[in-house]
N, C-alpha and C positions, 0 to 999 in steps of 0.2 A: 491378243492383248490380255484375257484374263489368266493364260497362262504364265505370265510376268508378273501379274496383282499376287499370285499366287503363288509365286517363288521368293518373291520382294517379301510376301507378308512373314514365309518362313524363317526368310535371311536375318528378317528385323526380331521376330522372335527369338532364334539362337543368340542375335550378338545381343538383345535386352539381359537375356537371361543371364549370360556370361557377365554384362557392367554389372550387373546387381550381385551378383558371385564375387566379384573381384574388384572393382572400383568404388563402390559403394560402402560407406563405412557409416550409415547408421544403422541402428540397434533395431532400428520399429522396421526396418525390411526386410531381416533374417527371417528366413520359412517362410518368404513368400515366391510363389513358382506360377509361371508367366504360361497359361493355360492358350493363348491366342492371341493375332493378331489380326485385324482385317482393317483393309485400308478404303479408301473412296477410289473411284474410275480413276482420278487423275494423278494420284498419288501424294495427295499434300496433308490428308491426314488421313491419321491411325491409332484407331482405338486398342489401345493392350489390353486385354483381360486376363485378372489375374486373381490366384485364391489365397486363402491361408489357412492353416491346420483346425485354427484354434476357431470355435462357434460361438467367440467372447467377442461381441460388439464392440469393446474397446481396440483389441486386438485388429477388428477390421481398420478402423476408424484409424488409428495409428498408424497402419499397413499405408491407409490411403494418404495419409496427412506426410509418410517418410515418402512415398514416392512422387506424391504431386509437388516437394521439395525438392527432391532429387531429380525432374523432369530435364531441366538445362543441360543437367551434366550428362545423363542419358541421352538425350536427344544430340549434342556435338559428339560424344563419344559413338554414337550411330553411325553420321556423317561421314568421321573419320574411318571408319572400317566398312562402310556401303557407300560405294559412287554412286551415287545418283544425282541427277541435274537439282533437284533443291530437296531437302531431309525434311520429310512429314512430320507435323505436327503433330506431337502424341499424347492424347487425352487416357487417362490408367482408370478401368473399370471395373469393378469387384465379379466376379464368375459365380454365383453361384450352385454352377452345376454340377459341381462338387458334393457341395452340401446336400445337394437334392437326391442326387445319385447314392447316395451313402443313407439316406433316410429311405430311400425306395428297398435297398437291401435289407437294411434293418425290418423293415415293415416285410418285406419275401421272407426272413426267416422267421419271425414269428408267428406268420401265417404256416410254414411249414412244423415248425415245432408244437403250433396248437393241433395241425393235423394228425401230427404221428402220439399224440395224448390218449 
């Protein structure tokens, strides 16, 4: 079974990432890239996590506010391109392990450039 949670959750990430690529026409969800998804055991919901470029709080806040508007159309456009017996609920969650991962670099190279001083 959890090799099914784990194909499903791939499936749904490809076809998210592609309605927001091409179905989705507003402005507050461009440069946002759909980092994960993970579902429950029984498949009715799925949290999507997702990032954005920008480390501007409004930028998130917009990201979140374009897609938690966008969730209906996303969620039947899912439906329609993944069979499955009933299309999970999908709750959009900010990642930011991006953010973190990018501060961890920054803090390695400066630790490396104060050594080579």
């Amino acid at each position: 079974m959890k090799h099914r949670i784990g194909r499903v959750e791939t499936q749904i990430q490809r076809e998210v990432d592609d309605i927001l690529l091409k179905d989705v026409n507003d402005p507050r969800v461009k440069g946002v890239t759909i980092t994960g998804v993970k579902l429950t055991g029984d498949l009715q919901q799925a949290t999507v996590y997702f990032s954005v470029w920008s480390d501007d709080a409004k930028a998130l806040a917009d990201a979140q506010a374009g897609l938690d508007k966008a969730k209906g159309l996303i969620r039947s456009e899912v439906g329609q391109r993944i069979k499955l017996f009933k299309v999970p609920t999908l709750t959009f969650t900010h990642d930011a392990s991006v953010q973190y991962g990018a501060h961890i670099d920054q803090l390695l190279n400066e630790v490396k450039k104060d050594g080579l001083e």
